[in-house]
C-alpha positions as CSV (number, residue, x, y, z in Angstrom):
1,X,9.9,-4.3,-15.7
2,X,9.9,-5.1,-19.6
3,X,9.8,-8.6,-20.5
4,X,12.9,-9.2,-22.7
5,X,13.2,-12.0,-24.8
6,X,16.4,-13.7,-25.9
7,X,17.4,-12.4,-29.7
8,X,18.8,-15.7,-31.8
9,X,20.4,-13.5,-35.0
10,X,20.4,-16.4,-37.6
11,X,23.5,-15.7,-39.6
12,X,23.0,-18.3,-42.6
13,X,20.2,-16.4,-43.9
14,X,19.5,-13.9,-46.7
15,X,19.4,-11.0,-44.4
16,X,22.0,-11.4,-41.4
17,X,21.7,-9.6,-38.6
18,X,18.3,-7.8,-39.8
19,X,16.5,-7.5,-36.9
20,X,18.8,-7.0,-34.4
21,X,18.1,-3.2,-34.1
22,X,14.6,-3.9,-32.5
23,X,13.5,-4.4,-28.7
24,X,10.4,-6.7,-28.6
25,X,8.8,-7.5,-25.6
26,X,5.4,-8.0,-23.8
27,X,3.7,-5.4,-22.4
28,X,3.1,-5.1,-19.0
29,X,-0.7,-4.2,-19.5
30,X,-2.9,-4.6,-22.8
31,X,-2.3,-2.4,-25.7
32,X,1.1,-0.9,-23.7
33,X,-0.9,1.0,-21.1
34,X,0.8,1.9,-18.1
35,X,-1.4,0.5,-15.4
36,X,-4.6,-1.3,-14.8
37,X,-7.9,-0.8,-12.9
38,X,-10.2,-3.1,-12.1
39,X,-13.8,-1.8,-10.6
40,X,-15.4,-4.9,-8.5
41,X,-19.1,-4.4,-7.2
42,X,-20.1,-6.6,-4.2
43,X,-23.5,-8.1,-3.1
44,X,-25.8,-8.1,-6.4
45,X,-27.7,-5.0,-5.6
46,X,-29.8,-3.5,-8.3
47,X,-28.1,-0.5,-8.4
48,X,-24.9,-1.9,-10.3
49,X,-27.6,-2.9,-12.4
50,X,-29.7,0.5,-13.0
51,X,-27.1,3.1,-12.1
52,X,-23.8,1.4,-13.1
53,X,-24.3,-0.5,-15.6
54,X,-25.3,2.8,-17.9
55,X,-22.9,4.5,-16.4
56,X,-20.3,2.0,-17.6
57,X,-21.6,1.7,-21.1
58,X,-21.2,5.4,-21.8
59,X,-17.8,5.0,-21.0
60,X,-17.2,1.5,-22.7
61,X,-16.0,-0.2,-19.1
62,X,-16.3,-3.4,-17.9
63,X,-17.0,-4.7,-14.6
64,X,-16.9,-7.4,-12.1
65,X,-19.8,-7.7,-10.0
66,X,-19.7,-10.5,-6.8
67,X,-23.1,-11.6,-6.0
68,X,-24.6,-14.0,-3.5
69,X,-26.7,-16.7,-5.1
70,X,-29.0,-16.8,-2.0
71,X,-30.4,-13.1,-2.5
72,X,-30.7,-12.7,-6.4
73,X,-34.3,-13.1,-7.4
74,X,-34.9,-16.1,-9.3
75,X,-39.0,-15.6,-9.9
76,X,-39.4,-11.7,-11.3
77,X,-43.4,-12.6,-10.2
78,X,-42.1,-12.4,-6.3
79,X,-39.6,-10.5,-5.5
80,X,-37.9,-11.1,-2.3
81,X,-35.4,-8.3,-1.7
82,X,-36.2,-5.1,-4.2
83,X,-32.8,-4.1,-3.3
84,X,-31.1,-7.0,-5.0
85,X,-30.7,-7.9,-8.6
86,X,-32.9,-10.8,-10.9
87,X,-31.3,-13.6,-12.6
88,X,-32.5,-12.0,-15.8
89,X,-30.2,-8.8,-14.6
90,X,-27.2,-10.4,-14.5
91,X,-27.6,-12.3,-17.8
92,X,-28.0,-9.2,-19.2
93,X,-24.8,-7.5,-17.6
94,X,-22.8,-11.0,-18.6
95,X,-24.1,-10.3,-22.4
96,X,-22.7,-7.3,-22.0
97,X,-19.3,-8.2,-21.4
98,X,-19.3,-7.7,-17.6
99,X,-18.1,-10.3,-15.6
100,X,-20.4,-12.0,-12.8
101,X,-18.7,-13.9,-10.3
102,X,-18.9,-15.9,-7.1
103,X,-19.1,-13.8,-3.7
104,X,-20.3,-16.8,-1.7
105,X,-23.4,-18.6,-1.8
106,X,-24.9,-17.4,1.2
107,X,-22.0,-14.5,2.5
108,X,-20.3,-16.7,4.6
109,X,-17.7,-16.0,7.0
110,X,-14.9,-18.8,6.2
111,X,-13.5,-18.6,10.0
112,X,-17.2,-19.4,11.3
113,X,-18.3,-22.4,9.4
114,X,-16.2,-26.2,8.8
115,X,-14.4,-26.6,5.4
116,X,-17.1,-28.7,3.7
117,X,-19.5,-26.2,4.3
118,X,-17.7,-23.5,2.5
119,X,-16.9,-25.9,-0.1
120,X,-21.0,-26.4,-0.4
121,X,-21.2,-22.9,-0.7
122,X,-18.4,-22.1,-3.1
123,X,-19.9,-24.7,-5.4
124,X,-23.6,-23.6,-5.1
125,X,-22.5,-20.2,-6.1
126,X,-21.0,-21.0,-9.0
127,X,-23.8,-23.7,-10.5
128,X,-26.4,-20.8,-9.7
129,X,-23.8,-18.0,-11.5
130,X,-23.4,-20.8,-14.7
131,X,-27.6,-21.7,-14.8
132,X,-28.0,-18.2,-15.1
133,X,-25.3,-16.7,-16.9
134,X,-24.4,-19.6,-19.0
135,X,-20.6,-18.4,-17.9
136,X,-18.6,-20.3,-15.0
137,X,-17.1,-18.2,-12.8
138,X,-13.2,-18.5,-12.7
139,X,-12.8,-16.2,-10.3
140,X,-13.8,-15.5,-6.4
141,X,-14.0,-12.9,-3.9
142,X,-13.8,-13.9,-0.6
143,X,-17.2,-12.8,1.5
144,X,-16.5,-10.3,4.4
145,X,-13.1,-10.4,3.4
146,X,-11.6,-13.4,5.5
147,X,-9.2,-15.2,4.3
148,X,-8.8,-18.6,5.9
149,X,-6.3,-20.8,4.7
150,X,-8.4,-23.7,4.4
151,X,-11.2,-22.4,2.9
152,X,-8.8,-20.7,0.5
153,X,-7.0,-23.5,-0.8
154,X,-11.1,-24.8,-1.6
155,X,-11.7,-21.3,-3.0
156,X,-9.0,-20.7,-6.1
157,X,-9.4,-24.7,-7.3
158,X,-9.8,-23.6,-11.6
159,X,-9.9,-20.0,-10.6
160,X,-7.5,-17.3,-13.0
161,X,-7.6,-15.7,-9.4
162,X,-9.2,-14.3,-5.9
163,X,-9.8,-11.4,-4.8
164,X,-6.6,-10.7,-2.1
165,X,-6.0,-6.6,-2.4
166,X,-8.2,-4.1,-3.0
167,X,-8.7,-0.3,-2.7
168,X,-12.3,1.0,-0.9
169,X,-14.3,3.3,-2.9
170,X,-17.0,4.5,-1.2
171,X,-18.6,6.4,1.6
172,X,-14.9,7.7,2.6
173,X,-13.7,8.2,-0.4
174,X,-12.8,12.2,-1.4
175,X,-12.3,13.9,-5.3
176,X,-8.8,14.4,-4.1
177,X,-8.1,10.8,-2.8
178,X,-9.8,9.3,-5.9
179,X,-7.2,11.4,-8.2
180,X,-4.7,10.8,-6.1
181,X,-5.3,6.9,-6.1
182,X,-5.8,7.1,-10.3
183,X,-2.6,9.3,-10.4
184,X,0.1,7.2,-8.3
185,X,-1.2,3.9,-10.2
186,X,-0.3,5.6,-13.7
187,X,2.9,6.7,-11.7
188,X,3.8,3.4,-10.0
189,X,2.6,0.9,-13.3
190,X,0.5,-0.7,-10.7
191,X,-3.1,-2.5,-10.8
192,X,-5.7,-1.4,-8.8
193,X,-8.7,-3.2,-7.7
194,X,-11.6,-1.0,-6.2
195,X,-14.2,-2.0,-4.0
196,X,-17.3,-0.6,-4.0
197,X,-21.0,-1.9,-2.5
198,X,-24.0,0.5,-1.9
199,X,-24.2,3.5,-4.6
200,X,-26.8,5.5,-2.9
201,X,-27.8,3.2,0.1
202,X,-26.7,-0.1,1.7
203,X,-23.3,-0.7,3.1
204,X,-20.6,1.8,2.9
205,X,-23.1,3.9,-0.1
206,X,-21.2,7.1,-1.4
207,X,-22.2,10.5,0.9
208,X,-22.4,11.7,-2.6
209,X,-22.4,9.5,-5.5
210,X,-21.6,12.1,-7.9
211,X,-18.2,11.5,-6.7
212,X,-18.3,8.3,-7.8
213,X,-19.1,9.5,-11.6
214,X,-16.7,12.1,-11.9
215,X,-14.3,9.5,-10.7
216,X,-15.2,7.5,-13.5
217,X,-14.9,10.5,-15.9
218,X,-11.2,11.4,-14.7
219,X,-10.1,7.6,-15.3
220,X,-11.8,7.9,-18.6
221,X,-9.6,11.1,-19.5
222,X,-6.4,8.8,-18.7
223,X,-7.8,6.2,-21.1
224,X,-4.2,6.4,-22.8
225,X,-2.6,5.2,-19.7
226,X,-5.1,3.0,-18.3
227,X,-6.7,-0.2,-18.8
228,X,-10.2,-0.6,-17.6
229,X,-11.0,-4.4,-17.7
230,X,-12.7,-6.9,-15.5
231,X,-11.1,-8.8,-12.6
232,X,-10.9,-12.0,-14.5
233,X,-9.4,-10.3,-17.4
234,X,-6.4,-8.5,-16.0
235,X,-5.8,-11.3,-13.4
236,X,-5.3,-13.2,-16.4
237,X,-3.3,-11.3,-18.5
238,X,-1.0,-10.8,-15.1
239,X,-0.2,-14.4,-14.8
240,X,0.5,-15.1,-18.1
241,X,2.9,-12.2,-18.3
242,X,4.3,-13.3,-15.9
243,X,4.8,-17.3,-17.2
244,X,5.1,-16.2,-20.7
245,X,8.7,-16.6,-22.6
246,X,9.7,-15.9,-26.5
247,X,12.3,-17.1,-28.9
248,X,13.0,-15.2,-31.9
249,X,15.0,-16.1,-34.8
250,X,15.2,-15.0,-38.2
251,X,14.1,-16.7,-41.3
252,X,14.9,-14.6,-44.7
253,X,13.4,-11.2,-44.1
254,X,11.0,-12.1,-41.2
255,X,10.9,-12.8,-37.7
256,X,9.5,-15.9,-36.2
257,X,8.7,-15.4,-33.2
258,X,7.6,-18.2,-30.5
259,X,5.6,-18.2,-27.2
260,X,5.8,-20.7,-24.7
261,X,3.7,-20.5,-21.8
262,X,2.8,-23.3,-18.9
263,X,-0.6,-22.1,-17.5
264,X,-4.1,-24.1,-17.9
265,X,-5.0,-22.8,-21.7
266,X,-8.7,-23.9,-20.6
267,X,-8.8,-21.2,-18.0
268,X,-6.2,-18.5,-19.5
269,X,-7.5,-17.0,-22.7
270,X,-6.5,-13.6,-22.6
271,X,-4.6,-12.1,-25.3
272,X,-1.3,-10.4,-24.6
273,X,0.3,-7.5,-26.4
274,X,3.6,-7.7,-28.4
275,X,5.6,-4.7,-28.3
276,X,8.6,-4.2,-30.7
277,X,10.2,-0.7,-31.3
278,X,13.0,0.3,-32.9
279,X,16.6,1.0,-31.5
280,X,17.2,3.8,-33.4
281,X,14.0,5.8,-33.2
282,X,13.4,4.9,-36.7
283,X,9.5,5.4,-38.1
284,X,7.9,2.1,-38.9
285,X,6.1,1.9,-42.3
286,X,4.5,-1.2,-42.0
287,X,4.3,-4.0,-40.8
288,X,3.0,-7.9,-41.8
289,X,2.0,-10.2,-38.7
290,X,0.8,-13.7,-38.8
291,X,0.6,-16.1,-36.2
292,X,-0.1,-19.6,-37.7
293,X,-2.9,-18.8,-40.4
294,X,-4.2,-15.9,-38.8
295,X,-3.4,-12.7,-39.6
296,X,-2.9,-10.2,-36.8
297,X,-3.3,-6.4,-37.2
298,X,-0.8,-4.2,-35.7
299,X,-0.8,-0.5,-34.1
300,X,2.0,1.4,-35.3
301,X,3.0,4.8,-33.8
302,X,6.2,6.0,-34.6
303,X,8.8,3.8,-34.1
304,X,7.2,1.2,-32.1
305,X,4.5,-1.2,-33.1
306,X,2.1,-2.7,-31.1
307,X,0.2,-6.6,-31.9
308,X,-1.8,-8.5,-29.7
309,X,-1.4,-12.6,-29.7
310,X,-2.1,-15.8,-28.3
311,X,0.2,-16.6,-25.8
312,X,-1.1,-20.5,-26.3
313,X,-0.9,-20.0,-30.5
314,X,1.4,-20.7,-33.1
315,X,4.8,-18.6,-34.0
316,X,4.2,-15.7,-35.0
317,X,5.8,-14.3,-38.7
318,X,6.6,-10.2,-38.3
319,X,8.1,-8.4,-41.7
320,X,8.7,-5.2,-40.8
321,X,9.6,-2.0,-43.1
């Protein structure tokens, strides 16, 4: 459902009643997309790093990848596991814009171990992830999927979020259930959150993992309705859609419009998208947006213009023509 904001028409101003003809809103999803998917890669195994990786910078995604401190190689002179990624990797994937993140130190089962032990391991991972990365991971992905309370409650302290849904995509997964899946979260505005481990071996590996890339072509295709992003960056933008609110008034011939949002600035950074269209299905010519000193550069397509902002920033000044 759009976000509305509340329209405060000025009336002792130079223009009254100016901007009254125009809807503005935030967008559900960055740049006004209609849904969301997130592809999340457990267990650090090298073949996120060989096979996906390219694979994902041909088609200018970004991923999230959960990995295990315990079975990354830290010394590229002795390698423990070959089938698991170097420290050296995953700095390279974080340059890169993908997102590394905590999985669990050492895999554990939260319903097997006591609270302070999962706490140990929680906070292992994520010293090892920030040594290596220079990044701390604000998000977490709970290892073998358990969800205990407890350990939960340990888990998303200074998280954006956890990792509680999430779609399958491997060994089981068909051409046809893949569309279907891509086509129903256009349909339904939703986000989805795959879940994928082994590419060609290891747990639940793809019978045929040319599946896998022609999925990723499909989504690509739908790039006009979809919004490929990490974890971290579409949890975000969720939750501050969701606590965002705007005031507009009028102020000669602009609008000033004002976010207010009460979320942790330090963890939320993500920039939403501003929609305003006009009523009347009237072509915008242009259009000047600051917020504070910066000037912001707008999308305009037909009658509706699109702006992304800082839901933590200044008001923002819109003239429109």
């Amino acid at each position: 459902m759009k976000k509305y904001i509340l329209l405060l028409v000025l009336y002792l101003v130079i223009y009254p009643g100016a901007y009254a003809q125009w809807d503005i809103y935030v967008a559900k999803y960055k740049d006004n997309k209609k849904s969301a998917i997130s592809y999340t890669f457990d267990d650090g195994l090298v073949e996120h790093y060989s096979l996906v990786m390219p694979k994902f910078r041909d088609l200018s995604f970004s991923g999230t990848f959960w990995i295990n401190g315990s079975k990354i190689n830290t010394n590229p002179a002795a390698i423990k596991d070959t089938t698991r990624m170097t420290c050296a990797q995953l700095k390279e994937m974080s340059d890169m814009g993908h997102e590394i993140s905590n999985h669990g130190w050492a895999h554990k089962n939260f319903s097997r171990f006591p609270i302070e032990d999962i706490r140990v391991d929680i906070e292992k991972n994520d010293s090892a992830i920030f040594e290596w990365t220079g990044k701390m991971p604000i998000t977490f992905c709970y290892p073998n999927n358990n969800k205990k309370k407890e350990a939960m409650n340990i888990a998303v302290i200074n998280r954006v979020d956890t990792r509680t849904f999430q779609r399958s995509i491997g060994s089981k997964s068909t051409p046809a259930d893949l569309k279907k899946w891509t086509d129903r979260l256009i349909e339904t505005g939703d986000w989805g959150v795959g879940m994928t481990h082994g590419i060609t071996y290891g747990y639940d590996a793809f019978l045929n993992p040319q599946r896998f890339w022609d999925h990723l072509d499909y989504v690509k295709s739908l790039e006009k309705y979809i919004w490929v992003a990490t974890f971290c960056q579409v949890g975000a933008y969720k939750k501050e859609y969701d606590a965002v609110s705007l005031e507009t008034s009028v102020k000669g011939n602009r609008m000033i419009i004002k976010p207010s949002i009460d979320l942790d600035k330090n963890l939320f950074k993500e920039l939403l998208t501003l929609v305003i269209k006009n009523k009347d299905n009237k072509n915008i010519k242009n259009a000047k947006i600051k917020q504070g000193r910066h000037v912001l550069k707008p999308v305009i397509s037909g009658n509706t213009l699109i702006v992304d902002f800082d839901p933590f920033g200044e008001p923002l000044s819109v003239k429109i023509k």
